[in-house]
C-alpha positions in Angstrom: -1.4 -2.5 -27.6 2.3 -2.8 -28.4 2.8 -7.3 -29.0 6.7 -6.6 -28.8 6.1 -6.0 -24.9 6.3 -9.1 -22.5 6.8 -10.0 -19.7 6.6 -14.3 -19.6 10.4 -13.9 -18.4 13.2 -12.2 -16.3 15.9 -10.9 -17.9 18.3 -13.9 -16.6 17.9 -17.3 -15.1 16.9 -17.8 -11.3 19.8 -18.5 -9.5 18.2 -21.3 -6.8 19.6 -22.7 -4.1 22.0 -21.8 -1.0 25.0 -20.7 -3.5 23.6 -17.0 -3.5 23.0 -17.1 0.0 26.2 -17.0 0.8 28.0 -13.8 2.1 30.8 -12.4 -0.2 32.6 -9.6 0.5 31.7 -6.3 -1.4 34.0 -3.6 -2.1 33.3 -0.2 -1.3 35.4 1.1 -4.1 34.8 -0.9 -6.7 30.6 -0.3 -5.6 30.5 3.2 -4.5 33.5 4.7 -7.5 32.4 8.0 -6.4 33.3 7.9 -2.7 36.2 8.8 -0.8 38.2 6.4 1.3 39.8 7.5 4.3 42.3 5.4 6.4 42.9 2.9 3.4 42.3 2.5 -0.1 39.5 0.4 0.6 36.6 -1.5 2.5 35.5 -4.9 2.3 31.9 -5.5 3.5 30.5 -9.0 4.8 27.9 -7.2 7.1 26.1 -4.0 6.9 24.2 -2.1 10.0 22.5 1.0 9.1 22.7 2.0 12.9 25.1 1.9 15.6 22.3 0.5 17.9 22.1 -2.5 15.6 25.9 -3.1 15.4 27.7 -6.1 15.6 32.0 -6.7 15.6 33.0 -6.7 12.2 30.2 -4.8 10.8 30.1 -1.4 8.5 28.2 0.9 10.5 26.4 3.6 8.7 26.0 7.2 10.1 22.8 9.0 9.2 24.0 12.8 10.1 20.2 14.2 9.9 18.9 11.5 12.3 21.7 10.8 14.9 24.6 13.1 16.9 27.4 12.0 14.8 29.7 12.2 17.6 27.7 9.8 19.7 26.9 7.3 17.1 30.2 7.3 16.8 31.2 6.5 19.9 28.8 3.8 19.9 29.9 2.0 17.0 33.5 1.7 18.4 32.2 0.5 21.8 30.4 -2.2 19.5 33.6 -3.2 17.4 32.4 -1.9 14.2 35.0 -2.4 11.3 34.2 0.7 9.1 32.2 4.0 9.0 29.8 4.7 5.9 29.2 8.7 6.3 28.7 11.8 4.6 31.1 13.8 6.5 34.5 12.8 7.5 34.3 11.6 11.3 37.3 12.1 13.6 37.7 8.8 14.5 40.8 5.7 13.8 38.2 3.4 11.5 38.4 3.1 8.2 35.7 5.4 6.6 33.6 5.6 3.5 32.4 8.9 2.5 29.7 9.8 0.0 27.2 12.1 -1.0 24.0 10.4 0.1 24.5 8.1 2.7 21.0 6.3 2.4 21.6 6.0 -1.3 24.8 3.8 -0.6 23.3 1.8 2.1 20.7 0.7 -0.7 23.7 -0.3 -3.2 25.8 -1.8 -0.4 22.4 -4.0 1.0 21.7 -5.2 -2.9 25.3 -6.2 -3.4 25.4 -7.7 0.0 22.2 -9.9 -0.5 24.0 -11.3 -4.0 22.5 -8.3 -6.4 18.8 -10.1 -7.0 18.2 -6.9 -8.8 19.8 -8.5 -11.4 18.3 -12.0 -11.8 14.3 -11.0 -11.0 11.6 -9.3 -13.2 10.3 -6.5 -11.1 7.0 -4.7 -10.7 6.6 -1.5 -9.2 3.3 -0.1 -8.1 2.9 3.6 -7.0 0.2 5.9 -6.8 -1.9 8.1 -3.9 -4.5 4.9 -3.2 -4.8 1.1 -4.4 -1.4 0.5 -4.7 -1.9 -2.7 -2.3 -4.9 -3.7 -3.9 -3.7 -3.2 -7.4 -0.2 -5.2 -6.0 -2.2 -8.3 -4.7 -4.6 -8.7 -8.1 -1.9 -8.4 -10.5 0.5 -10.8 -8.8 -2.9 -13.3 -9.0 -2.5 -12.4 -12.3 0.9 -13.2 -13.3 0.3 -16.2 -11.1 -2.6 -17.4 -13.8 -0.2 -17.1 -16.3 1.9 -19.5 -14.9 4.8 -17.0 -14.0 5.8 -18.1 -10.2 5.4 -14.6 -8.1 6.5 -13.1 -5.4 5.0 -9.9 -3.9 5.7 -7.1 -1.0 2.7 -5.4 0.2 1.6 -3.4 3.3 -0.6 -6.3 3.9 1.9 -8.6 3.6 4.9 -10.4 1.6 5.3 -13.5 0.2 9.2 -15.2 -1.6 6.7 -17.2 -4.3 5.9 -19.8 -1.8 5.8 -18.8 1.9 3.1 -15.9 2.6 3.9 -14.2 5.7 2.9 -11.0 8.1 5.5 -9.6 9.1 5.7 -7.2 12.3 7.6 -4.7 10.2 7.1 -3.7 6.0 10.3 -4.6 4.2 10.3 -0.8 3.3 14.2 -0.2 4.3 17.2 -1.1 2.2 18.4 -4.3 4.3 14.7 -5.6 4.6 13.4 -5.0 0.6 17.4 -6.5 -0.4 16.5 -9.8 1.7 13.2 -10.1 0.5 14.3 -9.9 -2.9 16.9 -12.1 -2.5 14.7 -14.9 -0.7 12.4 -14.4 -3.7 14.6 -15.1 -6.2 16.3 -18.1 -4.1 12.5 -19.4 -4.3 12.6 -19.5 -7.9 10.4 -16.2 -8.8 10.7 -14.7 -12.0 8.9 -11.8 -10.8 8.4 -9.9 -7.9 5.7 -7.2 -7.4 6.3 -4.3 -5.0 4.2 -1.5 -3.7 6.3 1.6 -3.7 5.9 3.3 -0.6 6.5 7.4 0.4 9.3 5.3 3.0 10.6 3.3 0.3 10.9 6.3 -2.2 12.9 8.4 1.0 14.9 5.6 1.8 16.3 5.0 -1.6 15.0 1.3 -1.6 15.1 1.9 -5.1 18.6 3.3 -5.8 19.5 -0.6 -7.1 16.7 -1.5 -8.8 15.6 -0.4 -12.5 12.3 -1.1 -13.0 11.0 -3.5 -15.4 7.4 -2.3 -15.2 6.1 0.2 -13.4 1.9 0.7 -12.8 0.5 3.9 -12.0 -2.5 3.4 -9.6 -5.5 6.1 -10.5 -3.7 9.8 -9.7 -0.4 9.9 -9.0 -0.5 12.1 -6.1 -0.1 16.0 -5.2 3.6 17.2 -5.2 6.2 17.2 -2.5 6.6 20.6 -0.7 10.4 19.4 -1.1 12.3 17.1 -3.8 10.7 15.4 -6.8 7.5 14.3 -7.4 6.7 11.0 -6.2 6.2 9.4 -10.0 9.0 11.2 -11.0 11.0 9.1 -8.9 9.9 5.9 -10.2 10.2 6.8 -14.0 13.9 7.7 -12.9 14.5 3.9 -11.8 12.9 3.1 -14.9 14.4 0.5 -17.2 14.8 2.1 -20.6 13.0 -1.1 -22.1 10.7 -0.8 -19.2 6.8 -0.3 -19.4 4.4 2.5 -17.8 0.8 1.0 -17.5 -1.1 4.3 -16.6 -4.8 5.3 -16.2 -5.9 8.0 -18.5 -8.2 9.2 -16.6 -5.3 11.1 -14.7 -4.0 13.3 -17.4 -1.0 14.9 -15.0 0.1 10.8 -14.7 -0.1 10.3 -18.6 1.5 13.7 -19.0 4.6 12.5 -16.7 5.0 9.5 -18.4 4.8 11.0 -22.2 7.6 13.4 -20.8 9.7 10.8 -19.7 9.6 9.1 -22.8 8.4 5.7 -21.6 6.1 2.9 -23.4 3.3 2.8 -21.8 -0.4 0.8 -22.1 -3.2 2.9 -20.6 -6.8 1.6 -18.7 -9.7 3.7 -17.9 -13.1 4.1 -16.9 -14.3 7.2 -18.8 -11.5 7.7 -21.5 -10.5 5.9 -24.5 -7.7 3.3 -23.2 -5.9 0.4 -24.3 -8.7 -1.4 -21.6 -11.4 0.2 -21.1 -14.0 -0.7 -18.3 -17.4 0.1 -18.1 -19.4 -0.3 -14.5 -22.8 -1.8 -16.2 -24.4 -2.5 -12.9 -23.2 -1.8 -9.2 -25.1 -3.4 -6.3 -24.0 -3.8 -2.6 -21.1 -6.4 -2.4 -20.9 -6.8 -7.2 -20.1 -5.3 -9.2 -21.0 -5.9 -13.2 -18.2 -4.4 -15.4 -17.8 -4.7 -18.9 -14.2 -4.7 -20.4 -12.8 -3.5 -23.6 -9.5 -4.5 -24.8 -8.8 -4.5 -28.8 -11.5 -5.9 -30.5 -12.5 -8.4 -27.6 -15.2 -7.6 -24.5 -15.7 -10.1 -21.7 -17.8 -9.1 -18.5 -16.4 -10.0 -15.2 -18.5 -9.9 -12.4 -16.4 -9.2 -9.1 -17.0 -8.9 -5.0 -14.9 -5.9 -5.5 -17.2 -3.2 -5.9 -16.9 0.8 -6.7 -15.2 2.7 -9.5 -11.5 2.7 -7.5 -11.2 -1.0 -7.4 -13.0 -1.6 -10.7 -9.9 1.0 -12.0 -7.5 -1.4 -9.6 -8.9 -4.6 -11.9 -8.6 -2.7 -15.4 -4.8 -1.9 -14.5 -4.1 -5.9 -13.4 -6.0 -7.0 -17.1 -3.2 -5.0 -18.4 -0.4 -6.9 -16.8 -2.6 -10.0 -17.6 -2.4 -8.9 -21.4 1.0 -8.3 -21.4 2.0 -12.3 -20.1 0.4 -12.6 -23.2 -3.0 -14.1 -21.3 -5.9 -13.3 -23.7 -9.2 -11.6 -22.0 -11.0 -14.6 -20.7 -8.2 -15.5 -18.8 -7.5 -12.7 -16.8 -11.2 -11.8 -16.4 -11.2 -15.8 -14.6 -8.0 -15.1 -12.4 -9.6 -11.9 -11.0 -13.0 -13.3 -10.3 -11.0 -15.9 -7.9 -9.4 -13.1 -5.9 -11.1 -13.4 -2.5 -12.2 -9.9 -0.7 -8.9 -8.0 0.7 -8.9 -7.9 4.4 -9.7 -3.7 4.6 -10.3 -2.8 1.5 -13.7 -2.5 0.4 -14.2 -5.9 2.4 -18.0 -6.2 3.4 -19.3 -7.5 6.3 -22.8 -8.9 6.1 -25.2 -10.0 8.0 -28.8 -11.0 8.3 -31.6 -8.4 9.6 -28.9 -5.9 9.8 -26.8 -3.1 8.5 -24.2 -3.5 6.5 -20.7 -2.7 7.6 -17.6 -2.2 4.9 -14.0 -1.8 6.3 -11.7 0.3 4.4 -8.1 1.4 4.9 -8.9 5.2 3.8 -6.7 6.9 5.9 -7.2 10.8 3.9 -9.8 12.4 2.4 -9.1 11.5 -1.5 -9.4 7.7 -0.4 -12.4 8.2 1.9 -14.3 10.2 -1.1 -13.5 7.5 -3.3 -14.8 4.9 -1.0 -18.0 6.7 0.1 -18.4 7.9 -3.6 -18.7 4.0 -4.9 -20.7 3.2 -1.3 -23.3 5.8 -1.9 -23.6 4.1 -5.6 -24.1 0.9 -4.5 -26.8 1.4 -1.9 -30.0 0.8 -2.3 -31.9 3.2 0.4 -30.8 3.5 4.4 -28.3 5.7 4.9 -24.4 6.1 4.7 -22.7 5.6 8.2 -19.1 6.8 8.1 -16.7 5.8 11.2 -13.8 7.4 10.3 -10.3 8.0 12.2 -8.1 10.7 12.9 -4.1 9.7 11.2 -1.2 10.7 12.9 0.8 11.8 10.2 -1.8 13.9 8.5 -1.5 17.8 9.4 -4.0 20.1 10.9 -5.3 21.1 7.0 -5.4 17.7 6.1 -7.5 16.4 9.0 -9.7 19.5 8.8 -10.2 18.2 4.8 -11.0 14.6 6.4 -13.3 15.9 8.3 -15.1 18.0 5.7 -15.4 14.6 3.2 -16.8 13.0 6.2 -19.7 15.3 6.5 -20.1 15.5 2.8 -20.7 12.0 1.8 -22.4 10.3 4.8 -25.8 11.0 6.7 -24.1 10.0 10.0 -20.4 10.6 10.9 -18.3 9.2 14.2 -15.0 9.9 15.1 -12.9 7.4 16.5 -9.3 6.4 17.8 -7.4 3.9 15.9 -3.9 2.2 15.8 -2.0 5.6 17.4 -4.1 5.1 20.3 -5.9 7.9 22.5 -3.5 9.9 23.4 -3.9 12.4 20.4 -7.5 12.1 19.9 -9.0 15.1 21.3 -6.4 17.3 19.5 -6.7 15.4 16.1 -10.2 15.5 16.5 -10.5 19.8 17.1 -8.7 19.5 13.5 -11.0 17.5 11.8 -14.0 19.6 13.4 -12.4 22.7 12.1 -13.5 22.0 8.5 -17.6 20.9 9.5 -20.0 23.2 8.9 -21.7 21.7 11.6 -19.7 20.7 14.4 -22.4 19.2 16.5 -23.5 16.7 14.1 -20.4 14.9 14.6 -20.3 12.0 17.7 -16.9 11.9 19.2 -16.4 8.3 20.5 -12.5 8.0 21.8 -13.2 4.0 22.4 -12.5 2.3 18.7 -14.9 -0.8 20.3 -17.8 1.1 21.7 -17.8 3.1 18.5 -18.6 0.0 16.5 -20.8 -1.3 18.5 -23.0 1.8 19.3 -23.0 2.6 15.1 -24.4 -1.2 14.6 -27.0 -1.0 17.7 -28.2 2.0 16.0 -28.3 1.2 12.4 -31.2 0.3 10.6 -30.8 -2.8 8.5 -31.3 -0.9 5.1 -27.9 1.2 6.4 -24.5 1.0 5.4 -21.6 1.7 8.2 -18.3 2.1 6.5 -14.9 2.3 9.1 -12.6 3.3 7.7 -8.7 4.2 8.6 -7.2 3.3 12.0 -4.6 0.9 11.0 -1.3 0.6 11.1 0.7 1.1 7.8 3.9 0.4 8.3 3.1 -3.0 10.5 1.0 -5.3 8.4 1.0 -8.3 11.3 -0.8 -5.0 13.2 -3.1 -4.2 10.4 -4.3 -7.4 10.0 -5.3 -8.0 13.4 -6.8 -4.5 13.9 -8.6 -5.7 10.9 -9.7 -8.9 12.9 -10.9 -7.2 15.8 -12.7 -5.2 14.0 -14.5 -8.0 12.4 -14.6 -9.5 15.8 -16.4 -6.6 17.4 -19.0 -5.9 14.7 -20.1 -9.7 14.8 -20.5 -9.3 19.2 -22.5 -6.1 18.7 -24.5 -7.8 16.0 -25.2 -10.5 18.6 -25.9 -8.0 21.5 -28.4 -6.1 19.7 -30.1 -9.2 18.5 -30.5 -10.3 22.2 -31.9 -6.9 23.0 -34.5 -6.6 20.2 -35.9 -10.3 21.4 -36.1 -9.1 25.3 -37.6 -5.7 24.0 -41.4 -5.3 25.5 -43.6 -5.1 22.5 -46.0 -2.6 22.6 -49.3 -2.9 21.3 -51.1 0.6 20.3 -54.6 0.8 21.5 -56.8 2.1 17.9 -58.4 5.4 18.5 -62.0 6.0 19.4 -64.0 9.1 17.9 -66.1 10.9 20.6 -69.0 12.3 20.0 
């Protein structure tokens, strides 16, 4: 591993306090050069709204073309007293107006510049990948925080400045929102700030500001776009060109990427040679026993997060450990601290009954993971799989969710999660369309009675894994899905408890031979 990479620093001093707070106007020329002004030579900025719903007197008002009627937005904006258009096309209208090639791309410059350019004075951490990226967020900003670097993070779980944790209602995934988080983070005092790097964020341009200091590549980097770049390919873009890749090698198309981009980058695995290696040496419901390589030092760290995917999660935080120049030990002892994340691989126990795991798998590359590691870890009973239809996913995809389903577990249960009812039945015909046996599945449209009739009916040797059914882009929703969830599983627990005690035993009379 390369010594001349660290990160014990940002790349300037924290600017504290209420100075960089405060709103200075930003100039549209002198930020957006390539942009053409129309009805003066330029626009000065204190406020920015990236909708004419949102619109105050006094504010730049940005027209989204591809969303919104132009000519009503428009109209709206100068009922609300905007003081400027942002657009792509010129609008016939007496405001002064911006025009540029990608509108959302300038909204990201014009939010960053806005909020004081944090960009600038922060240490940031990008995490992308197809699944982990929250979980592999959360562990290595524990991480930094062993190594005494004050952190801030920005998760679909949550976000925290470096101090305050909160849940918000919405993800900080939009230029305005991930701008003021920044900023708040680096008014906290946070050298660095770890973000999870989101298909919205990546669409948005959330990143058009920002140059990456180092950027971790969660497991496989995902299958292509039908339109644009690839996902990874977006990230290496906002790369600094100092800036570090930490990258499984088990995904060769991810190492490829990176090689072709020319980036540094330290590498982690579970089967390949890697700059940490891990090594599952024993696997048993709710630990895991994993052996870890880096140089010529091996430690063992013994974790509640169990299965391969979050043991690869781990091996990619040690690497951002290493690099804040923490030696093995070290990082081994800030993982094993990290409590269970709410939904991800977080097991629900009991006494004298089945086992129930809660899992965020939302598509059938995360469930096969999860159930892959589940079906490891058991010891006997069998695999219970509640699983839920996603909204966004298309008829193919469900169809593949529902063929994993019926691949991995011994009983499968379809349920309605976050989205509600309402598109159950048809998101369910999808999922059916890719099971051999259609009958085997138990449609249950109630999320509650699911639960509760896959506990009644468990044996305790079983293990009942729900997974999906949360929202995403609403972590304050997430969570409390997450909590009913617990919530319910505890009552039915209960209410089976209190039927096998009123049960009528029944005492079989022994057979008697007749002659």
């Amino acid at each position: 591993m390369k010594t001349e990479i660290g990160i014990t620093a940002a790349r300037r001093p924290n600017m504290v306090g209420t100075e960089s707070r405060t709103l200075r106007p930003a100039s549209l020329r002198t930020l957006l050069p390539q942009s053409r002004m129309v009805g003066g030579g330029d626009i000065q900025v204190t406020r920015l709204a990236p909708s004419p719903r949102g619109c105050l007197p006094g504010d730049l008002v940005v027209i989204d073309c591809s969303v919104d009627d132009p000519h009503l937005a428009l109209a709206e904006a100068l009922a609300r007293g905007a003081s400027g258009i942002l657009c792509e096309q010129l609008q016939p209208c007496p405001l002064p107006q911006c025009i540029v090639p990608d509108a959302l791309a300038a909204t990201a410059m014009v939010a960053d510049a806005l909020a004081g350019q944090p960009t600038n004075d922060i240490f940031t951490v990008g995490v992308i990948g197809e699944a982990g990226k929250t979980t592999t967020a959360l562990l290595v900003a524990a991480t930094l925080r062993a190594a005494g670097i004050r952190t801030a993070y920005n998760t679909d779980l949550g976000s925290c400045d470096g101090i305050v944790q909160i849940t918000p209602r919405q993800t900080a995934d939009t230029p305005l929102l991930h701008s003021e988080w920044l900023s708040d983070s680096r008014d906290a005092g946070s050298a660095t700030a770890v973000m999870e790097l989101s298909d919205a964020m990546l669409s948005n341009h959330c990143l058009e500001p920002l140059h990456l200091d180092l950027l971790i590549v969660t497991g496989n980097p995902g299958r292509h776009a039908d339109f644009g770049p690839h996902r990874l390919q977006q990230a290496l873009d906002h790369l600094n060109p100092s800036g570090v890749v930490i990258v499984s090698s088990d995904a060769p198309q991810a190492v490829r990427m990176v090689d072709e981009a020319g980036a540094q980058k330290v590498t982690y695995g579970l089967r390949n040679d890697s700059d940490v290696t891990g090594k599952i040496f024993e696997q048993v419901p709710g630990e895991t026993t994993l052996l870890v390589t880096a140089g010529d030092c091996t430690a063992v760290l013994e974790t509640g997060l169990t299965g391969p995917a979050m043991a690869s999660n781990q091996l990619a935080a040690i690497a951002v450990g290493l690099l804040s120049e923490l030696d093995l030990p070290s990082a081994l002892e800030a993982l094993r601290a990290v409590k269970p994340i709410p939904g991800r691989m977080e097991r629900v126990t009991g006494y004298d009954t089945a086992s129930v795991v809660l899992d965020s798998a939302n598509n059938s590359a995360r469930l096969a993971a999860t159930m892959r590691g589940l079906r490891r870890e058991r010891q006997g009973g069998r695999l219970w799989c509640i699983t839920t239809p996603s909204a966004h996913l298309s008829e193919d995809q469900l169809a593949l969710l529902g063929r994993t389903a019926e691949r991995f577990a011994d009983h499968v249960i379809y349920t309605s999660g976050a989205a509600g009812k309402e598109t159950f039945l048809q998101a369910t015909h999808a999922m059916l369309d890719g099971v051999h046996n259609i009958a085997a599945p138990r449609l249950i449209a109630d999320r509650k009675r699911a639960i509760e009739w896959a506990v009644t009916h468990a044996e305790p040797g079983d293990t009942i894994l729900i997974a999906g059914g949360y929202q995403q882009n609403n972590p304050h929703e997430q969570r409390s899905t997450i909590d009913a969830d617990r919530t319910c599983i505890e009552q039915a627990r209960e209410l089976d408890a209190t039927s096998r005690e009123t049960r009528p035993m029944t005492i079989p009379f022994p057979s008697v031979a007749l002659n």
